[in-house]
MARNUSE-744470 format. One line per 3 residues: number of its first residue (from 1); for each residue x, y, z of C-alpha. Coordinates in nm, 3 decimals, always signed. Last residue first. Layout:
<selums>
NUM	X:Y:Z | ... $
</selums>
This chain:
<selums>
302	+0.424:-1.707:+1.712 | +0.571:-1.654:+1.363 | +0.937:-1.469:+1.414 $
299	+0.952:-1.067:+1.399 | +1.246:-0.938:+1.213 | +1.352:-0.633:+1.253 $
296	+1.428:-0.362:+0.952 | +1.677:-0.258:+0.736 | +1.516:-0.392:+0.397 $
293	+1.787:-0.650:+0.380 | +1.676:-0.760:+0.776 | +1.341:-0.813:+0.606 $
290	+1.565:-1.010:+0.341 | +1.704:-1.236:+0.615 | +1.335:-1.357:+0.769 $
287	+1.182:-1.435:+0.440 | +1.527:-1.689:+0.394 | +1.509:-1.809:+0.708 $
284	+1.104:-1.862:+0.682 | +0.833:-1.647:+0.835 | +0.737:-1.470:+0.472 $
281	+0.793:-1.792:+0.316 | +0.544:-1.953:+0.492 | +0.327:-1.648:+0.470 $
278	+0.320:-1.698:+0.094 | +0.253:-2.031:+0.123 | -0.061:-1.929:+0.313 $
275	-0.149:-1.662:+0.092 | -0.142:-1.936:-0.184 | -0.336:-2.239:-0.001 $
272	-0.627:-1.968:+0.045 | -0.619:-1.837:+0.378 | -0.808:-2.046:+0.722 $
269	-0.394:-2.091:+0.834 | -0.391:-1.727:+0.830 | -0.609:-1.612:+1.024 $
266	-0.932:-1.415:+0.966 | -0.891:-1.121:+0.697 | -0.542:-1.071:+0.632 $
263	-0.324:-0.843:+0.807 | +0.077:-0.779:+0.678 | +0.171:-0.588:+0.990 $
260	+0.487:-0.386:+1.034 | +0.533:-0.262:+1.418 | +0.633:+0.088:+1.507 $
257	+0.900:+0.276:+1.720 | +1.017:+0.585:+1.873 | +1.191:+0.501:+2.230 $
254	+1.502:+0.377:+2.096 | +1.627:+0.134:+2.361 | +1.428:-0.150:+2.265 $
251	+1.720:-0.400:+2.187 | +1.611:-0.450:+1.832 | +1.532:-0.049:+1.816 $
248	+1.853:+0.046:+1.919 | +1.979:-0.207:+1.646 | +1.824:-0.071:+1.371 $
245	+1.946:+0.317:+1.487 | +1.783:+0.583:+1.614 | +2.094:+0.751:+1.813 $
242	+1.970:+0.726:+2.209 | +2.025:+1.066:+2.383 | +1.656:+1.052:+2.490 $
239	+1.569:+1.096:+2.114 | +1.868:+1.106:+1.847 | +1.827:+1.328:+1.563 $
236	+1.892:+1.218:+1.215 | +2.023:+1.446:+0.974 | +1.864:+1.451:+0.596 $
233	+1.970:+1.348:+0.276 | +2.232:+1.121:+0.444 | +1.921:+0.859:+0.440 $
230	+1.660:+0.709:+0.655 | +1.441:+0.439:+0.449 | +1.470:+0.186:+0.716 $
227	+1.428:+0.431:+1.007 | +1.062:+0.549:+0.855 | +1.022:+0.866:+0.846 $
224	+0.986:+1.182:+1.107 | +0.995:+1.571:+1.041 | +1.193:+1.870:+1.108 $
221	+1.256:+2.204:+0.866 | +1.517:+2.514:+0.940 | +1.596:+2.504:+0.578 $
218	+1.376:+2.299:+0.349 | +1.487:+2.081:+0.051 | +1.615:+1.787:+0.292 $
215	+1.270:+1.872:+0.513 | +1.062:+1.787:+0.216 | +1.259:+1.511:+0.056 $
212	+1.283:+1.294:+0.393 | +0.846:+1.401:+0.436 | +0.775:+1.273:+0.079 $
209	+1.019:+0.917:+0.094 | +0.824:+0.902:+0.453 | +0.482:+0.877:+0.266 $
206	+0.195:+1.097:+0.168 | +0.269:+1.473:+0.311 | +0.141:+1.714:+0.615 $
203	+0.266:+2.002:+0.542 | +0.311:+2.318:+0.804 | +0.200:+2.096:+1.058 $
200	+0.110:+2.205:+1.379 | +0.055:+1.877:+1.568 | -0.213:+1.848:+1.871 $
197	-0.441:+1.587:+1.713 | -0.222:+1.318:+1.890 | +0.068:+1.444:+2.103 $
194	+0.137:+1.161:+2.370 | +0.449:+1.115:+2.273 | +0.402:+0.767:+2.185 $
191	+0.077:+0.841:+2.023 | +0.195:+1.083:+1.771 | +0.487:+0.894:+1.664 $
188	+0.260:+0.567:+1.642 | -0.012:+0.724:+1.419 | +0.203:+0.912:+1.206 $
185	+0.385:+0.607:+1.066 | +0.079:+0.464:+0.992 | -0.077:+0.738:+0.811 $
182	-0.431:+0.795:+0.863 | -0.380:+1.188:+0.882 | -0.122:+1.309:+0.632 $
179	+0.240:+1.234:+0.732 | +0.414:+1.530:+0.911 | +0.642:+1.851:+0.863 $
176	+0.721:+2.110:+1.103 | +0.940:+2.389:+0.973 | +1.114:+2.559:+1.273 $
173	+1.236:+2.945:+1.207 | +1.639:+2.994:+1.218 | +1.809:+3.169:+1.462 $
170	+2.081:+2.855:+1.501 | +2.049:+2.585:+1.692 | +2.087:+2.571:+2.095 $
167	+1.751:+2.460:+2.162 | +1.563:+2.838:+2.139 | +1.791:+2.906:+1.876 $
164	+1.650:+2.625:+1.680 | +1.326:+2.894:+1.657 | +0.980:+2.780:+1.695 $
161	+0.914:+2.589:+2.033 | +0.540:+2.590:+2.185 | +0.429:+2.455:+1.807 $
158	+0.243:+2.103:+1.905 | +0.525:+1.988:+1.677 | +0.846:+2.121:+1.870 $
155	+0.664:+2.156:+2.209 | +0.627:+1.763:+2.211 | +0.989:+1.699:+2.070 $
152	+1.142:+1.898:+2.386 | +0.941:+1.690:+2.612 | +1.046:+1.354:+2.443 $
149	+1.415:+1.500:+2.466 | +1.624:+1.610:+2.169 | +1.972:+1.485:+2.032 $
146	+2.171:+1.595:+1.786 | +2.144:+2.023:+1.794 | +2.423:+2.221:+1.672 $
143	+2.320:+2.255:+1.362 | +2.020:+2.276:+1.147 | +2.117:+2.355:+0.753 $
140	+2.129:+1.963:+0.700 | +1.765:+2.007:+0.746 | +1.595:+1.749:+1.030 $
137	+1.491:+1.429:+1.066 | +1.295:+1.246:+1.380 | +1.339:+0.867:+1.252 $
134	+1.072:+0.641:+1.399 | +1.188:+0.300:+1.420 | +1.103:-0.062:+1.240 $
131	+0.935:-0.408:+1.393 | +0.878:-0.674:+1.197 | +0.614:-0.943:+1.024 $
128	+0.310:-0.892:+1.257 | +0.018:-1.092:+1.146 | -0.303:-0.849:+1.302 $
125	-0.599:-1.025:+1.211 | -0.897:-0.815:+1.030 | -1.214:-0.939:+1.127 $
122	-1.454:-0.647:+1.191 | -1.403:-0.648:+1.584 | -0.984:-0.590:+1.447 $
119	-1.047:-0.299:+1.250 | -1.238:-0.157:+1.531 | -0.991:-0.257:+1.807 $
116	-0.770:-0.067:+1.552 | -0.488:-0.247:+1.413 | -0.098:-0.189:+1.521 $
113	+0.106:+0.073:+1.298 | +0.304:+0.018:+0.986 | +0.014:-0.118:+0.759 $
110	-0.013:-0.373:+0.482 | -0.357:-0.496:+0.376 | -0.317:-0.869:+0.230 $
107	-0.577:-1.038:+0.008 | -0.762:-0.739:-0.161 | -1.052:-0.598:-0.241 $
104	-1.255:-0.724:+0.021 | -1.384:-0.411:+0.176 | -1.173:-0.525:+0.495 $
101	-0.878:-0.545:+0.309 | -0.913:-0.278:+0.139 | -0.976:-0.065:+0.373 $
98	-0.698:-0.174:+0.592 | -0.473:-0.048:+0.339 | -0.598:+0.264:+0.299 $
95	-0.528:+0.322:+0.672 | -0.178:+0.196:+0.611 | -0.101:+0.437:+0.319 $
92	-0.143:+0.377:-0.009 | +0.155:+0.140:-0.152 | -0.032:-0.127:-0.397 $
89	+0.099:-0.469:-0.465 | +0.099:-0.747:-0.695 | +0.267:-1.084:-0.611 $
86	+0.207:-1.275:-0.935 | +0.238:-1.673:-0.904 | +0.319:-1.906:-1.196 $
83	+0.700:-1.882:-1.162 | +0.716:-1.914:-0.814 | +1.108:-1.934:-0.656 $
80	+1.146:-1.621:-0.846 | +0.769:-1.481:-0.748 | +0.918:-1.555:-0.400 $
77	+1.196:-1.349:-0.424 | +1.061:-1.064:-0.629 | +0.728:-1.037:-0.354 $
74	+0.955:-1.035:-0.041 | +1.237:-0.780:-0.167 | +0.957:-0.573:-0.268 $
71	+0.734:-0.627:+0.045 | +1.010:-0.483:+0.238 | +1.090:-0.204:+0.052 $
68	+0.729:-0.086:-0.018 | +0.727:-0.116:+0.413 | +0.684:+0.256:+0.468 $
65	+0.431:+0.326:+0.189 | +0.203:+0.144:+0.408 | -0.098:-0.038:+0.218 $
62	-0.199:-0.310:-0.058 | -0.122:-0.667:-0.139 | -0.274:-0.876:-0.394 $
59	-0.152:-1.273:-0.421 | -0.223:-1.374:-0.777 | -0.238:-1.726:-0.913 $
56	-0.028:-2.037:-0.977 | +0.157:-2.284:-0.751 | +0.335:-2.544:-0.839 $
53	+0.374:-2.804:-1.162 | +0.749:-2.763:-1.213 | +0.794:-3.095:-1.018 $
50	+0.506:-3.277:-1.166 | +0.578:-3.171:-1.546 | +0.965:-3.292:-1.499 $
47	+0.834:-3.639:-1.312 | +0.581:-3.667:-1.606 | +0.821:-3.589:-1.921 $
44	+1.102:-3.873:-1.782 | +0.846:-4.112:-1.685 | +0.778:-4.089:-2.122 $
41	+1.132:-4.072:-2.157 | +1.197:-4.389:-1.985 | +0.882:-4.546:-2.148 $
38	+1.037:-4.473:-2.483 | +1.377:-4.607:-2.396 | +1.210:-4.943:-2.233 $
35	+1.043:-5.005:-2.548 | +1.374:-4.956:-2.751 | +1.538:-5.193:-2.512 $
32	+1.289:-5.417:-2.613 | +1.327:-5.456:-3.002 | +1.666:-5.681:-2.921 $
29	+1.439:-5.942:-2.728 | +1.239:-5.996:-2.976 | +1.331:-6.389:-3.070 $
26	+1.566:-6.483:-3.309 | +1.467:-6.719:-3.583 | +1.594:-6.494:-3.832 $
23	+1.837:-6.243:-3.806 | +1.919:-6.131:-4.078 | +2.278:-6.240:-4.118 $
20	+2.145:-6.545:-3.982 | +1.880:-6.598:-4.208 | +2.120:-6.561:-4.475 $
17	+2.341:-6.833:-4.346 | +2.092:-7.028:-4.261 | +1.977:-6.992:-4.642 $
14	+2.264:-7.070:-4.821 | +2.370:-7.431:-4.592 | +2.025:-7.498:-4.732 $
11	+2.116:-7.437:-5.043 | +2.449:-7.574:-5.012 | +2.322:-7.951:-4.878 $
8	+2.027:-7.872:-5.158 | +2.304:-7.873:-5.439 | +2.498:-8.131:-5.334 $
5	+2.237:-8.375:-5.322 | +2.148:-8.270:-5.673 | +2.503:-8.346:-5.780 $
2	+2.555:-8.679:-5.622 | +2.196:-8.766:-5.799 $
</selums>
């Protein structure tokens, strides 16, 4: 009897030890922590999915060959910042531009002059992003002459003036080169001097990149680009005695300038949420510094 009762004091003794060793008898409170693990991670995989869950779609741009830069530096940035959103554009002239944009056929028509009143009674709104000059380039071969007057630059393209000589050049023959018609850096340089459907071109070319190779490849040859794309390719002249420079046009000095519109058809705040985003960014320190980056000024949302 002695014996029995011994041996069910160390079975017993037996089993609560192997209970304990497995655990037996406890309650669950050791499974939770792998609960709470798998719901972190889960919260984890929603708060990464809702931040990286932006904006997506296309934004279509198309217009002035003279602010390709500009929109370049503006489309790469934000498409960086926008990994679901393609900034296309399209670099056709101004005119074209606004074509497009009234036809429908695309979001944003860029142009590098003002809008028509006729452009604008059809719905196009005028955003203007910046401001840029009107370079008046000439041949590296043309020298002695660095400055011309307004009056001077009249009888140059209407054709009264054909020889350098005649402005203290050399004898050399005066190539007059242009943008084609529509153009919107033609548009301002014409109407500022007052010379519109008077020019005698001897070519009249698609872009200011076209007109700075033209007259650097031709000897005795003037034309007019863009400021921001000017180049040691060419030499250019100052107007009024005022060098055409970024910062003569900032402080309004430099007679020969044009504004850079990026229209849209009513205004922007009645966009889609992307163009409107877009434009945010556009107007925003960091929109405003790489318009500066494509040599050009600025212009803050009214």
């Amino acid at each position: 009897m002695r014996n029995l009762k011994k041996s069910l004091v160390s079975l017993v003794i037996g089993m609560a030890v192997v209970c304990t060793a497995a655990g037996c008898g406890q309650k669950t409170e050791e499974s939770s922590p792998q609960t709470t693990e798998k719901e972190t991670v889960n919260e984890s995989v929603q708060e990464t999915s809702q931040e990286t869950a932006g904006l997506s779609g296309n934004i279509q741009m198309v217009g002035s060959t003279s602010m390709e830069q500009m929109c370049t530096l503006l489309s790469e940035a934000y498409m960086q910042e926008n990994q679901d959103v393609s900034v296309t554009a399209e670099y056709v002239g101004s005119t074209a531009g606004m074509e497009a944009l009234l036809s429908g056929t695309t979001d944003i028509g860029t142009s590098s002059r003002n809008l028509t009143e006729e452009e604008k009674a059809q719905g196009a709104v005028e955003n203007i992003v910046a401001k840029d000059g009107i370079a008046v380039v000439a041949n590296l071969s043309v020298t002695g002459v660095e400055n011309l007057t307004s009056s001077q630059l009249r009888d140059i393209f209407c054709g009264t003036i054909k020889n350098w000589k005649e402005l203290g050049g050399p004898d050399m023959p005066i190539i007059v080169v242009g943008h084609e018609a529509g153009s919107g850096t033609r548009d301002p340089f014409e109407e500022i001097l007052e010379i519109v459907g008077q020019c005698k071109y001897a070519n009249e070319l698609s872009g200011s990149g076209a007109v700075m190779a033209k007259v650097g490849e031709t000897e005795g040859a003037i034309g007019y680009c863009s400021l921001a794309l000017l180049d040691d390719s060419v030499v250019g002249l100052s107007v009024e005695g005022v060098e055409p420079t970024k910062e003569n046009v900032q402080n309004g000095s430099y007679i020969l300038n044009k504004t850079m519109v990026m229209a849209t058809m009513k205004p922007i705040d009645e966009q889609n949420e992307l163009v409107q985003d877009f434009f945010k960014f556009v107007y925003s320190e960091e929109g405003q510094k790489l318009i500066e980056d494509a040599n050009l000024t600025p212009i803050p949302a009214e």
